[in-house]
C-alpha positions, 0 to 999 in steps of 0.5 A: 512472441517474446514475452516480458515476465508480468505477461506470462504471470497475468497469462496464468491467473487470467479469467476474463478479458484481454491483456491490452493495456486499459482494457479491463480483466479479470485475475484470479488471485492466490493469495490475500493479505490483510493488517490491523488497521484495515482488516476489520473494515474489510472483514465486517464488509465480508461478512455481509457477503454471506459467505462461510469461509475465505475461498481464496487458496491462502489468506493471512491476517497480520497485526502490525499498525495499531500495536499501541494500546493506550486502551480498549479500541487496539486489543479489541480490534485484535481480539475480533480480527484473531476470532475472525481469522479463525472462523472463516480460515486465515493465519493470523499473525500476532502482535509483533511477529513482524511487519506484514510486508517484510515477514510476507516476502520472508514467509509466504510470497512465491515466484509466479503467484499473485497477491492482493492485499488491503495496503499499498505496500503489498507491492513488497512481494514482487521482489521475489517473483510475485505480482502482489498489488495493493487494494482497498479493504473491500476487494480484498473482501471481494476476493476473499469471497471467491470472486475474481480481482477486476482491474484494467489491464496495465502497461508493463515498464521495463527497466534494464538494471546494470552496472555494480553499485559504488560505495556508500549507494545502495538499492534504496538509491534505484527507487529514488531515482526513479521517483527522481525521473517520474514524480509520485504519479509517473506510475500510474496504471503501471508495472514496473518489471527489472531485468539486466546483468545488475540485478545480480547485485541486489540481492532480494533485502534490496528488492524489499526496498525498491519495490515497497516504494514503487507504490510511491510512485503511483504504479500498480507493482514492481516485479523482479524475475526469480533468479538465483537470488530468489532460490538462495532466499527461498533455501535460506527460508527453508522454503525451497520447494516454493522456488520457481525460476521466472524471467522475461524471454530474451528480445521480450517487449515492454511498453515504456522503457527505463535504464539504471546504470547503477555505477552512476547513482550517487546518494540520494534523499527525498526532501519534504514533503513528497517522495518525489521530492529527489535531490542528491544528497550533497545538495542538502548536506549540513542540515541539522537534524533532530531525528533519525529512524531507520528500519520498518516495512522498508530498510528492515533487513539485516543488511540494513541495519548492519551498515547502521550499525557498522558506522556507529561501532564504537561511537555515540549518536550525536548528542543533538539526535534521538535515533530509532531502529526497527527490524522487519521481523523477529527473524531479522530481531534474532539475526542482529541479536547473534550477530552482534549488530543489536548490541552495537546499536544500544551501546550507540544509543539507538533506541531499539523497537519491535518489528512493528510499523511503528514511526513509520504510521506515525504510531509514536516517536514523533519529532520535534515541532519543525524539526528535522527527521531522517528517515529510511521509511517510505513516505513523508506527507505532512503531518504522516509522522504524528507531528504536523510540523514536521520535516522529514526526509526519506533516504537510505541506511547509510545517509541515515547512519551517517547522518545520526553520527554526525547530527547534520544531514550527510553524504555518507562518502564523507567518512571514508571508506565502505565498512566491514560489514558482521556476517548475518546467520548462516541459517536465520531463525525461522520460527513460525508459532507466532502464526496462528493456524485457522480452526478446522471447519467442522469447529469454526461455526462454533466460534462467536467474533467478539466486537468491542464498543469501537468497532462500528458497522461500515457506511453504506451509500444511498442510491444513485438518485436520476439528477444530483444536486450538491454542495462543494464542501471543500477544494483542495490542491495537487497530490492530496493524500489518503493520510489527509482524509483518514490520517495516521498516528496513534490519535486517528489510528485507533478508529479505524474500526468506527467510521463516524469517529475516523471522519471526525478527522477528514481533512483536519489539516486543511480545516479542522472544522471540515466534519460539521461543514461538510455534515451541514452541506451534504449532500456534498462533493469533493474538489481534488487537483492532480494525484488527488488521493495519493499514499495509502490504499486504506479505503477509510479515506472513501468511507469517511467522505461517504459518512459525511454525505460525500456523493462525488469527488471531481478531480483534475486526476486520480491515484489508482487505489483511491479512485477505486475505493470511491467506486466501490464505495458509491462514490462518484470518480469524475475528472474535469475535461478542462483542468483550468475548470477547476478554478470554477469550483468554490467551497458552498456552490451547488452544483447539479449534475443532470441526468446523472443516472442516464448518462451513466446508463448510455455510457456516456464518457462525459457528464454535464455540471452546472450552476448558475447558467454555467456549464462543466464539461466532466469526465466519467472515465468509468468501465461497465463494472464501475458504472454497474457499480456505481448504478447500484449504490456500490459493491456491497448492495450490488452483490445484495441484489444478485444475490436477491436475483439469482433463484429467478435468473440463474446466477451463482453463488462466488465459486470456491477455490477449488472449483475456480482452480480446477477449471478456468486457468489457462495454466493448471500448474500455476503456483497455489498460496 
């Protein structure tokens, strides 16, 4: 039978379970990432998994979110995570060697691999063949410890790409229309796999792009075939050695379809305040703008900034607009300082910043009170760029150029024609000393983490108690994100390494007295509309909560990665079976939810609520590890209690990597990290 290309990659790594989708699997996984502002988080919560050093094949730490340093809590989470990585035997990247996702597909992502990483634009790497999906802190944790990565198994979009792109449109354009199609939760539990005669012209700077974003739109991961795009890239990379050619086989089958003719997209721009609020460009046309910024974990490359720099050559940035730019990488910081693009943009006036995520996180430049900002990053959530007025707008390099030329918002097509773009390195400058290798393990023992003041224990929750009684401590509306819960910016960024602080924060947009309400009412539950927990796969958005006393969230719907984090975490994940139920629900009610713990026991698929002689009908969609999960009071006492259970009944220790490769793939050749 005709496979598509995620059969054949999930086929390679599946340990336990079948590939239906919905049906839960087991995935063995080669590779695990980590950055700054999740890392320590999920490295405390290693730690308590007894185990001496990372089983995964190859791990890496990147440092790239909380790079401001106002004072001690920045350096200290870096010198910990940098102790950290060198004792239990991960690469650390340092402080400006680039961004984790760009510098990733750069250095380390290859065809057929697969990647877990604890932010949800670990997505990037499937642009060269790689099944790479996002993650809470915690099972990367999980992973890193050897265990298998446990997930539903999705549904596999196939979208046929053809046709040549015209002038001015550019790869960013393919996942607006997307987003345009389907909305920020058109992806939900699902991959999305490119193929057809017009992926020869993306080449893979494009397919950074476009599946970077695809985690906007809810899905699991995008996947591009290795082709010969991918070798040139992997060559260019003096990684030739890692090239693998993968691509669906011919008639393979697909669970939903997509088509983009490329030659009929036109430019495109996401209006405040959703990614998947997509209109053509023409239609907001005019209005005035007071920032650009082009660059970060999506539009770095040098083409990117090429083409920004091509409209600008030999003028100023408007007067009214401060413009920012920011590559990927050093690699790509040394690209444009010999080819000419760098000086191009400073004599522009662009303000010129460090491969870091920077704006991007809200980690400065921030606009204006109510002022409009262009952007080529990849989301704009109220409040994400550090201003909570803001209007930001998502689009592409060249709407953005455009836009900062003129000071108004533009269709690029309005200049004329397509620029001469200056020719990238022939060999870019691949230096890898500013990744550090882990010690050896006869010397990591030695080694002593050092923990500044802010770095805090994480929470853990109490266990699931036979009846539960609580408090709504809030209702909120559709599409709530992770950024409403733990927000961005370098005021909040700072704590994540401290619970207690970060919670301070939770739900300040909605009601900046929500931390003392919600400590008064616990135990409490959340009440969430469609898409609650959308954007960030940061698992500080479950542990802030569970500080706080949160022992449930019921919502209309759930993003993928939120919904797990509060599972893991010990949090009941309830829907309502009747979405107008949710008006029921105000904040001060208590609510019991009887026999709780049976009902999860049985398996019982819906819960009952009450209050007052009212009855709820609620959803446990839950599979038998999450129930587990959830009996148990969470992952972290889960594995306490195996661990207490294995002399007397037989259970192992997580396996190491090289006992789990040796023997319980159907593919032994399968590409290692």
């Amino acid at each position: 039978m005709a496979e598509n290309l995620v059969t054949k990659i999930l086929k390679e790594h599946l340990i336990s379970g079948e590939l239906e989708p919905g049906e839960e699997v087991g995935l063995g996984i080669d590779q695990t990432l980590l950055q700054d502002a999740t890392g320590t988080m999920a490295c405390l919560q290693f730690e308590r998994m007894g185990v001496d050093r990372v089983q995964v094949p190859f791990a890496v730490q990147y440092v790239d979110h909380n790079i401001i340093q106002l004072d001690h809590k920045n350096p200290d989470d870096h010198r910990f995570l940098q102790a950290f990585a060198a004792k239990y035997g991960m690469r650390y990247s340092r402080p400006g060697n680039g961004i984790c996702h760009y510098l990733h597909v750069e250095r380390f992502a290859k065809p057929g691999a697969t990647l877990i990483g604890a932010d949800s634009h670990t997505t990037t790497s499937g642009a060269v063949g790689s099944i790479a999906i996002g993650a809470g802190g915690l099972d990367v944790a999980l992973v890193m410890a050897g265990r298998p990565f446990e997930t539903p198994a999705p549904k596999v979009v196939g979208v046929e790409v053809t046709g040549e792109f015209p002038g001015w449109v550019t790869p960013k354009d393919v996942i607006l229309e997307l987003l345009r199609r389907r909305g920020v939760s058109g992806g939900l539990n699902r991959i999305f796999e490119f193929y057809g005669p017009g992926l020869e012209n993306i080449d893979i700077t494009g397919r950074i792009t476009i599946c970077n974003m695809i985690a906007e739109l809810g899905a699991t991961t995008g996947v591009f075939p290795s082709d010969d795009r991918t070798r040139e890239w992997m060559e260019a990379q003096q990684r030739p050695d890692d090239f693998r050619a993968l691509a669906a086989d011919e008639g393979a089958d697909y669970d939903e379809h997509e088509h983009v003719d490329l030659s009929e997209l036109v430019p495109l721009i996401a209006q405040p305040h959703s990614p998947g609020n997509v209109v053509p460009v023409e239609e907001v046309a005019g209005t005035k703008a007071a920032q650009v910024c082009i660059g970060s974990s999506v539009n770095s490359g040098f083409e990117d900034l090429a083409v920004a720099a091509a409209v600008l050559r030999g003028e100023v940035v408007h007067p009214g607009v401060v413009m920012t730019v920011t590559p990927g990488s050093r690699q790509i910081l040394d690209s444009i300082a010999r080819s000419g693009v760098y000086s191009d943009l400073v004599r522009a006036g662009a303000r010129m910043l460090e491969p870091v995520c920077g704006p991007c996180v809200g980690m400065g430049q921030a606009p204006p009170s109510d002022a409009v900002s262009v952007r080529t990053f990849n989301r704009n959530f109220p409040g994400r760029s550090g201003t909570q007025t803001d209007q930001v707008y998502l689009t592409t390099p060249t709407v953005a150029a455009a836009t900062a030329l003129r000071g108004v918002i533009t269709d690029p097509r309005d200049l004329g024609d397509y620029p001469d773009l200056p020719e990238a390195p022939v060999e870019p400058a691949v230096d890898d000393r500013q990744i550090l290798e882990p010690a050896p393990e006869d010397e990591a023992a030695g080694i002593e983490i050092p923990r500044g003041p802010n770095i805090k224990p994480p929470p853990e929750p109490e266990e699931l108690p036979d009846d539960l009684s609580a408090t709504v401590t809030i209702v909120v509306e559709d599409d709530v994100s992770t950024g409403d819960l733990a927000p961005d910016g370098v005021e909040v960024m700072s704590f994540r390494s401290n619970v207690p602080e970060i919670a301070k924060f939770t739900f300040r947009r909605f009601d900046p007295e929500y931390h003392e309400k919600a400590q008064e009412m616990a135990p409490g539950i959340i009440v969430g509309g469609e898409n609650y927990g959308q954007g960030s796969s940061r698992e500080h958005a479950a542990l802030a909560p569970l500080h706080l006393g949160i022992r449930a969230v019921v919502a209309k719907s759930f993003a993928r990665i939120h919904r797990r984090n509060l599972v893991s975490q010990g949090i009941l994940a309830l829907e309502f079976e009747d979405g107008g139920d949710y008006e029921k629900f105000e904040q001060g009610q208590e609510w019991e939810l009887p026999d709780i713990r049976r009902r999860l026991e049985d398996g019982d698929e819906k819960v009952k609520a009450r209050r007052d002689g009212e009855e709820v009908t609620l959803l446990a969609n839950l599979s038998e590890r999450e129930r587990r999960i959830l009996l148990d009071g969470g992952i972290l006492r889960q594995l306490r209690r195996e661990q207490q259970e294995a002399p007397a009944t037989g259970r192992h220790e997580p396996e190491s990597a090289e006992a789990r490769n040796a023997g319980d793939r159907p593919n032994p050749e399968a590409p290692r990290g």
